[in-house]
DRENFINU-403560 format. One record per residue (C-alpha): x, y, z; residue in three letters; residue number from 1. Coordinates in nm, 2 decimals. Example, Ala and Ser with C-alpha at 12.3 -4.5 7.8 and 13.67 -1.06 7.14 Angstrom:
<pts>
xx; yy; zz; res; n
1.23; -0.45; 0.78; ALA; 1
1.37; -0.11; 0.71; SER; 2
</pts>
This chain:
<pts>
xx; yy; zz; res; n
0.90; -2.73; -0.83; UNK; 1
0.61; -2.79; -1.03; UNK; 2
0.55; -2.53; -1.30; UNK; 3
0.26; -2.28; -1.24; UNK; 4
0.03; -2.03; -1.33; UNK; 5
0.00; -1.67; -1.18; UNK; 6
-0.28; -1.47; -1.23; UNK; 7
-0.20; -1.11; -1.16; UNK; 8
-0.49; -0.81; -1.13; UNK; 9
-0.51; -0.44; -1.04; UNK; 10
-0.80; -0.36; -0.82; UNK; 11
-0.93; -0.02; -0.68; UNK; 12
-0.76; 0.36; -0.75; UNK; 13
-0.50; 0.30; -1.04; UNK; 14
-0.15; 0.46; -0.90; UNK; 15
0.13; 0.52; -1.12; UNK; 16
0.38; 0.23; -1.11; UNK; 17
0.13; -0.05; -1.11; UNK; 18
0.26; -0.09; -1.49; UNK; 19
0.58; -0.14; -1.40; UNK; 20
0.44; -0.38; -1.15; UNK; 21
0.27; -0.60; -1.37; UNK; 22
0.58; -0.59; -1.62; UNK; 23
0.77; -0.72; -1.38; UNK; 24
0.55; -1.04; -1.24; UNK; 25
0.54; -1.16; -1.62; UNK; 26
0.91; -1.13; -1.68; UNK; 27
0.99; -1.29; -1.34; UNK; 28
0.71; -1.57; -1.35; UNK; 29
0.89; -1.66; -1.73; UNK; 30
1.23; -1.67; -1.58; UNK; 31
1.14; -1.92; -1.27; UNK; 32
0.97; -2.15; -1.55; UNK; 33
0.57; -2.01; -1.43; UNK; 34
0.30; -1.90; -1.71; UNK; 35
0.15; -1.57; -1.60; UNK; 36
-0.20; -1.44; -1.68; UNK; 37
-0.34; -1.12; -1.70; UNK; 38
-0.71; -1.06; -1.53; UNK; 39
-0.88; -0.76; -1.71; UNK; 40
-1.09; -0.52; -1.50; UNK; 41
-0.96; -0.59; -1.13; UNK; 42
-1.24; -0.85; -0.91; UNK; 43
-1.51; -0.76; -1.21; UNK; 44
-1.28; -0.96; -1.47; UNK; 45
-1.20; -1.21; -1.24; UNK; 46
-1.61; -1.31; -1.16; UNK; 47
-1.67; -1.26; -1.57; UNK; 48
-1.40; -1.48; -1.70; UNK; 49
-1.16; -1.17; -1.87; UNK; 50
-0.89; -1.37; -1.82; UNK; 51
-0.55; -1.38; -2.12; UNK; 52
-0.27; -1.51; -2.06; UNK; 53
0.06; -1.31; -2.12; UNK; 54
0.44; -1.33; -2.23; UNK; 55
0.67; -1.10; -2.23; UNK; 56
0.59; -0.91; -2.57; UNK; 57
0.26; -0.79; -2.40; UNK; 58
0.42; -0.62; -2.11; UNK; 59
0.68; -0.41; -2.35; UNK; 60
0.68; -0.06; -2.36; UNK; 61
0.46; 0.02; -2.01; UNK; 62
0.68; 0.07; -1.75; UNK; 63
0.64; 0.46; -1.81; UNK; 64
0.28; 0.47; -1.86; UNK; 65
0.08; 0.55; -1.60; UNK; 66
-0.28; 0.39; -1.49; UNK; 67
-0.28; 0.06; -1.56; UNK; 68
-0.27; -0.18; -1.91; UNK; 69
-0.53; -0.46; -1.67; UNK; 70
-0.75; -0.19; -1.60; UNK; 71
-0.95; -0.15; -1.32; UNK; 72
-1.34; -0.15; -1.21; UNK; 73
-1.57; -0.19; -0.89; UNK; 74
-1.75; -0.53; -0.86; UNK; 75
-2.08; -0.49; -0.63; UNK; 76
-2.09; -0.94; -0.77; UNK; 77
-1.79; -1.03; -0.60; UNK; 78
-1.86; -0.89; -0.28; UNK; 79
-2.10; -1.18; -0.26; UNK; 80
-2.03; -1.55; -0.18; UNK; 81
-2.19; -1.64; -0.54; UNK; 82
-1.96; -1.38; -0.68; UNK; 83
-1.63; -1.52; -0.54; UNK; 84
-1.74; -1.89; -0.60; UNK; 85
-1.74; -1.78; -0.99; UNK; 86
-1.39; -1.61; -0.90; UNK; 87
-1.24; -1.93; -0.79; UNK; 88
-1.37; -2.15; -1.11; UNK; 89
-1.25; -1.92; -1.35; UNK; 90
-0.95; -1.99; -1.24; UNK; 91
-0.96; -2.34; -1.18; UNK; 92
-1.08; -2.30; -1.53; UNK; 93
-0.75; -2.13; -1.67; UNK; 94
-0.54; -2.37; -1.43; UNK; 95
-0.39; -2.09; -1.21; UNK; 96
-0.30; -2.16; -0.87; UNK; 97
-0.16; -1.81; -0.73; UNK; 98
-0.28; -1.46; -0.78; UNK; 99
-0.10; -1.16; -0.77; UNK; 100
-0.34; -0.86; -0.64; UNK; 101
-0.19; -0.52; -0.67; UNK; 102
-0.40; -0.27; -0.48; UNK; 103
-0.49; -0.12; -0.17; UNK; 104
-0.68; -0.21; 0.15; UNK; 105
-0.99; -0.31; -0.05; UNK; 106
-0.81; -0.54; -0.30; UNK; 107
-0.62; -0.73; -0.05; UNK; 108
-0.96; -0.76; 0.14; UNK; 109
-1.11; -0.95; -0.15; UNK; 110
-0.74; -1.13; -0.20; UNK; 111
-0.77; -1.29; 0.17; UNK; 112
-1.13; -1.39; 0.06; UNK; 113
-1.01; -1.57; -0.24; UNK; 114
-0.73; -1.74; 0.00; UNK; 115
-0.98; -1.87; 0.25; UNK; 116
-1.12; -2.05; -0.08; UNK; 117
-0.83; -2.21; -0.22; UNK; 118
-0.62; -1.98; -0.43; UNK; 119
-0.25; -1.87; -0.33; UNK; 120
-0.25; -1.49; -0.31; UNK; 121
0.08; -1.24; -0.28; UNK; 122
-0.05; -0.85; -0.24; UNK; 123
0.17; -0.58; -0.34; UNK; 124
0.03; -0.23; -0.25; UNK; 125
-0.04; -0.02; -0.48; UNK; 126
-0.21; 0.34; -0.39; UNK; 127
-0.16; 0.68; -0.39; UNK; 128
-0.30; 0.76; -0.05; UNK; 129
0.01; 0.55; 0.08; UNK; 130
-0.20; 0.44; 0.38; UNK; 131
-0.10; 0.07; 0.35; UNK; 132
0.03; -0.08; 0.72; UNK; 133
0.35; -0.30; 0.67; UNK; 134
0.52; -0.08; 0.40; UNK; 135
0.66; 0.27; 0.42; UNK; 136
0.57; 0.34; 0.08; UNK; 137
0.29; 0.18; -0.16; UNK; 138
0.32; 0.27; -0.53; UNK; 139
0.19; 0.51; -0.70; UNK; 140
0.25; 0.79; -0.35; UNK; 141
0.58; 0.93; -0.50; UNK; 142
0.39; 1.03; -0.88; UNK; 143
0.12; 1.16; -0.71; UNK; 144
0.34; 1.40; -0.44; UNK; 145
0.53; 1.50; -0.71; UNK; 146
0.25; 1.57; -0.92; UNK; 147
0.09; 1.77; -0.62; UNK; 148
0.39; 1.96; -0.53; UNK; 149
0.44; 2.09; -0.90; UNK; 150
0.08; 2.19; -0.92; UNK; 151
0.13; 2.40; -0.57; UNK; 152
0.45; 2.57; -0.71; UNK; 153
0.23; 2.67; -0.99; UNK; 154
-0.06; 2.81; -0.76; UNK; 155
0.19; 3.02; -0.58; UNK; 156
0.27; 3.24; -0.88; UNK; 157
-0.07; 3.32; -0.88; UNK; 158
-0.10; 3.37; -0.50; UNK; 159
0.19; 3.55; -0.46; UNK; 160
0.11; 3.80; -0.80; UNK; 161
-0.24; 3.85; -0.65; UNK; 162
-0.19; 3.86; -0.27; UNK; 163
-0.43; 3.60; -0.21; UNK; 164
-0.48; 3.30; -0.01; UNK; 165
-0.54; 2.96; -0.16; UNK; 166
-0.65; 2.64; -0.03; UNK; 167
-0.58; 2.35; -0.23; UNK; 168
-0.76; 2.02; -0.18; UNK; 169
-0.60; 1.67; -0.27; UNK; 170
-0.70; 1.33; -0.21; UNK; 171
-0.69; 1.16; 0.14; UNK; 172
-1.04; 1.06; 0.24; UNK; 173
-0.87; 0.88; 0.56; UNK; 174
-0.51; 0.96; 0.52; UNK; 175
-0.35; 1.32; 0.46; UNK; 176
-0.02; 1.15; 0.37; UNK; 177
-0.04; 1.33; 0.02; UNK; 178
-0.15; 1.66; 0.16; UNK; 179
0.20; 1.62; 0.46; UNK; 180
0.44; 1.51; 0.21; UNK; 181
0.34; 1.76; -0.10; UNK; 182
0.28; 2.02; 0.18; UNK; 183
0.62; 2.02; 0.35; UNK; 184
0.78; 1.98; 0.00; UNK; 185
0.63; 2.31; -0.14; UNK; 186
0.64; 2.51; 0.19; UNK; 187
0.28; 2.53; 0.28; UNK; 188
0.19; 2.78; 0.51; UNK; 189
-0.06; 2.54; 0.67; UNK; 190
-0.14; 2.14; 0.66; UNK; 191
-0.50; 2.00; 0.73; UNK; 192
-0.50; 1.61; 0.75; UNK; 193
-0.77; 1.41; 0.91; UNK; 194
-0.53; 1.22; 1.16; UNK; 195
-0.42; 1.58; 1.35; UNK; 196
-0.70; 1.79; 1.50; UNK; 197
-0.68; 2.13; 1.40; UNK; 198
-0.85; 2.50; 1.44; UNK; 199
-0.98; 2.68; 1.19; UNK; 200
-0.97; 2.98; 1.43; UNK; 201
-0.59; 2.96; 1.50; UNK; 202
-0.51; 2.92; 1.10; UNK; 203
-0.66; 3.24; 1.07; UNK; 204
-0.51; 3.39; 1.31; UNK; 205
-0.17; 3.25; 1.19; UNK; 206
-0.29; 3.42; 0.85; UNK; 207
-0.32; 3.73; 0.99; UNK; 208
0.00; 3.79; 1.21; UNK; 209
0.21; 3.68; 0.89; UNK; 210
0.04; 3.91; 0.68; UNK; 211
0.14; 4.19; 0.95; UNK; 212
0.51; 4.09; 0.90; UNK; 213
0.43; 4.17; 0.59; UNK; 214
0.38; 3.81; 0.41; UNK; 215
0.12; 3.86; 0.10; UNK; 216
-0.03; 3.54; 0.01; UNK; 217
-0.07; 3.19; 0.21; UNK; 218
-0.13; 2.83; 0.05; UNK; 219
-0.33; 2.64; 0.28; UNK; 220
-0.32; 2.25; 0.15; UNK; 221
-0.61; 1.99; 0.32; UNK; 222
-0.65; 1.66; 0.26; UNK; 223
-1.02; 1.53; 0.15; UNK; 224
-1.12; 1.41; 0.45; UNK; 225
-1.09; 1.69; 0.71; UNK; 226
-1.33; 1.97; 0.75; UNK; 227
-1.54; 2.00; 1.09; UNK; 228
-1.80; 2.25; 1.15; UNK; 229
-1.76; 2.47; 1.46; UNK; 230
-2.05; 2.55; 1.53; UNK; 231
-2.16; 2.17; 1.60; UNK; 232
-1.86; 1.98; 1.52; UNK; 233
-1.95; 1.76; 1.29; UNK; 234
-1.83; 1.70; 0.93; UNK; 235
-1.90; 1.92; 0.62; UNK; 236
-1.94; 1.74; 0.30; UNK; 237
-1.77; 2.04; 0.07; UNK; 238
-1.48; 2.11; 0.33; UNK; 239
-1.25; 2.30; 0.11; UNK; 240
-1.50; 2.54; -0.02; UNK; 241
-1.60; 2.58; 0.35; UNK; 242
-1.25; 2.61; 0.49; UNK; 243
-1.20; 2.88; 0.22; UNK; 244
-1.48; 3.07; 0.29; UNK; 245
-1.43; 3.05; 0.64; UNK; 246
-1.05; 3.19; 0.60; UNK; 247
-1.16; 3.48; 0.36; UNK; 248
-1.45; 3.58; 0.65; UNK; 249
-1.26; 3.56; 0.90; UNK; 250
-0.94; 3.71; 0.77; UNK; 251
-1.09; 3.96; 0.52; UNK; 252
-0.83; 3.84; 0.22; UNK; 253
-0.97; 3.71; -0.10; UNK; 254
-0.95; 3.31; -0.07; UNK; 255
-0.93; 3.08; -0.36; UNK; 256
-1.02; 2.70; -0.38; UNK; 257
-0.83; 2.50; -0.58; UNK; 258
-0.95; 2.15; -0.60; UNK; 259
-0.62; 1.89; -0.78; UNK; 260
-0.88; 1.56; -0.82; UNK; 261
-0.77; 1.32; -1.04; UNK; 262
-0.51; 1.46; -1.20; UNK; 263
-0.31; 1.36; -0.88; UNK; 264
-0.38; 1.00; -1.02; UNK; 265
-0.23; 1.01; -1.36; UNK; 266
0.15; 1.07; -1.51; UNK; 267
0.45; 0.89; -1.59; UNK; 268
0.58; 0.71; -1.31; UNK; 269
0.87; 0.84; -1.15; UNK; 270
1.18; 0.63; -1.13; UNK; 271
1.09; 0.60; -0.70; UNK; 272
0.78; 0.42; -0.77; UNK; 273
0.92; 0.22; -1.14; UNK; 274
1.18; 0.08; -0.90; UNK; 275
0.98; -0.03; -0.58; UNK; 276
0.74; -0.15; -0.83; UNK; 277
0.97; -0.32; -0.93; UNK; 278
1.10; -0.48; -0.61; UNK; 279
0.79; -0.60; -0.45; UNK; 280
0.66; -0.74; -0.80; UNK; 281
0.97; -0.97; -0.83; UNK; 282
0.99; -1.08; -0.46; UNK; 283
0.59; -1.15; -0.48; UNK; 284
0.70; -1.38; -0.78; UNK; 285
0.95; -1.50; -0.57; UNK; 286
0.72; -1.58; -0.32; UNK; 287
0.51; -1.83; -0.51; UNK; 288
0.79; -1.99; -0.68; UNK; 289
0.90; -2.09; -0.31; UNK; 290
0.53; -2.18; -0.21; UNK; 291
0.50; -1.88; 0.00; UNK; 292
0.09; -1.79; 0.02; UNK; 293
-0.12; -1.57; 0.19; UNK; 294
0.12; -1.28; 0.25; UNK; 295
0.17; -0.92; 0.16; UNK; 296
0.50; -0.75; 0.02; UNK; 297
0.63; -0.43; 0.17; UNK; 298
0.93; -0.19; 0.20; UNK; 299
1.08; -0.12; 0.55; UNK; 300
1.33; 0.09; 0.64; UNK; 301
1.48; 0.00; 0.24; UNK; 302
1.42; -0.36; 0.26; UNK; 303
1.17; -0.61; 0.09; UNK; 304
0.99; -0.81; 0.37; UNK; 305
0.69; -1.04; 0.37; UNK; 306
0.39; -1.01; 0.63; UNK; 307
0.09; -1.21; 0.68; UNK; 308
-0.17; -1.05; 0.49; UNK; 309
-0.45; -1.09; 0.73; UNK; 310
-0.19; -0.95; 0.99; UNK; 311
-0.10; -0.67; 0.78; UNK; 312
-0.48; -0.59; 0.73; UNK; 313
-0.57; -0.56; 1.07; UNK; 314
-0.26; -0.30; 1.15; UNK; 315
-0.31; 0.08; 1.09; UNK; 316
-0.10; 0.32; 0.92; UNK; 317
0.11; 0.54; 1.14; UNK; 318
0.11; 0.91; 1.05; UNK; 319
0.41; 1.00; 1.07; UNK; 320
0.40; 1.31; 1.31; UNK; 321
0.74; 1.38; 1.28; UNK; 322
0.71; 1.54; 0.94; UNK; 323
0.38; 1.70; 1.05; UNK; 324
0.56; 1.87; 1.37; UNK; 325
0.86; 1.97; 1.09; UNK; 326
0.64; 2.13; 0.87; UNK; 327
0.49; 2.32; 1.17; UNK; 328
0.81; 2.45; 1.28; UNK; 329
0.91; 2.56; 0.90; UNK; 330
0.57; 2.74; 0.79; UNK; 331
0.65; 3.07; 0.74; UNK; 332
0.27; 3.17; 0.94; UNK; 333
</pts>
């Protein structure tokens, strides 16, 4: 084939691994004969021209740096037609044909935009909320559970020295994959994710009867994006400070808050996420080189496959209830 230029950005969240992502799309664009280039800033870079290109000497030494070396940044501009129009020059402009958009639901969005105009675009997922259709796992979940899970063993040595209850609060606005997975890993004593309805009233009570068969201290973890008010069941905007109040009136046990934030974001990679990375960078690459377009890359069941990425975006994540129902059954409350 022809030789040709690959662009390759990081939009949205940065997640662990997207490093070893973008390592890997060089090295494998060099080897099949292709001239990759880096677009700085995600969409925002793209509209503005920050556009290098790169060799393999640029992408040395990052595969165990967290965040990401392209950086990332909102761009209000290219949610407009204008904006997108000035997408597709600048790269008509640096000669590339195909773009590589590592991301999440967002950054393929704006991907299947800039493939309606022209441009040959692979999407690799890439977020910590894991709530990507099409793929088991995006990059960037395994850090951040780990991270999360360490951070929980920590809390309960203070929980357990002070008999206290904490709830800890981690990312998951829509999806309370994070909050299941570190959850079940550290032996939560309950799980709150928005997907699964839940009652406030039977947590306590949970609470309660354990501390009777003479269990101390409790870690409650919650996702972001749960919290409904009982009295007129609608949705509180600072659900884990109301959850933990709630628990400590109801319960009578001192109740601590711990929000993670964005620490959950950060850290080395770990070598789950390097090597999926890894493997959905070099079959994206692998893509293009055989003329493929307009897809997504995803891990199913072990294996690499390819979806259409306009099917892939109109699928919803599964929770996966199984691991929700085990944790139920292995909670100690």
């Amino acid at each position: 084939m022809n030789k040709r230029r690959i662009g390759v950005l990081t939009s949205g969240g940065d997640a662990s691994g997207m490093n070893a992502a973008i390592r890997t799309i060089v090295r494998t664009a060099i080897h099949y004969g292709m001239e990759p280039y880096g677009i700085f800033r995600g969409y925002h870079g793209l509209v503005h021209n920050e556009i290098e290109p790169l060799n393999s000497r640029s992408v040395s030494g990052i595969i165990q740096r967290g965040g990401t070396i392209l950086k990332s940044a909102r761009s209000e501009e290219f949610m407009t037609p204008e904006g997108r129009k000035k997408a597709v020059e600048n790269l008509k402009k640096h000669g590339i044909d195909a773009l590589v958009v590592i991301g999440g639901d967002g950054s393929f969005r704006g991907g299947l935009e800039l493939q309606k105009l022209g441009c040959d675009v692979i999407g690799v997922p890439a977020t910590i909320d894991n709530d990507i259709a099409c793929t088991d796992y995006s990059i960037g979940f395994d850090t951040a559970v780990n991270t999360v899970t360490d951070a929980i063993n920590k809390i309960r040595d203070t929980a357990s020295s002070h008999d206290r209850v904490y709830v800890v609060e981690v990312m998951g606005r829509h999806s309370g994959y994070i909050a299941l997975y570190s959850g079940l890993a550290s032996g939560a004593d309950a799980i709150l994710v928005p997907e699964v309805p839940f009652n406030l009233d039977k947590v306590c009570n949970q609470i309660i009867d354990a501390n009777k068969k003479g269990k101390t201290h409790s870690i409650i973890v919650a996702a972001e994006g749960v919290g409904v008010d009982p009295e007129n069941n609608t949705k509180i905007e600072s659900h884990s400070m109301y959850i933990g109040n709630y628990i400590q009136q109801k319960t009578g046990y001192e109740t601590r808050i711990t929000i993670l934030g964005h620490i959950q974001r950060g850290g080395a990679p770990t070598v789950r996420d390097r090597c999926l990375a890894s493997r959905l960078a070099y079959h994206a690459v692998e893509l293009i080189y055989q003329g493929e377009s307009g897809k997504m890359i995803g891990e199913v069941d072990k294996v690499i496959k390819s979806w259409d990425l306009e099917y892939a975006l109109a699928q919803k994540k599964q929770f996966n209830l199984e691991y929700y129902h085990l944790s139920n059954i292995l909670s100690s409350i």
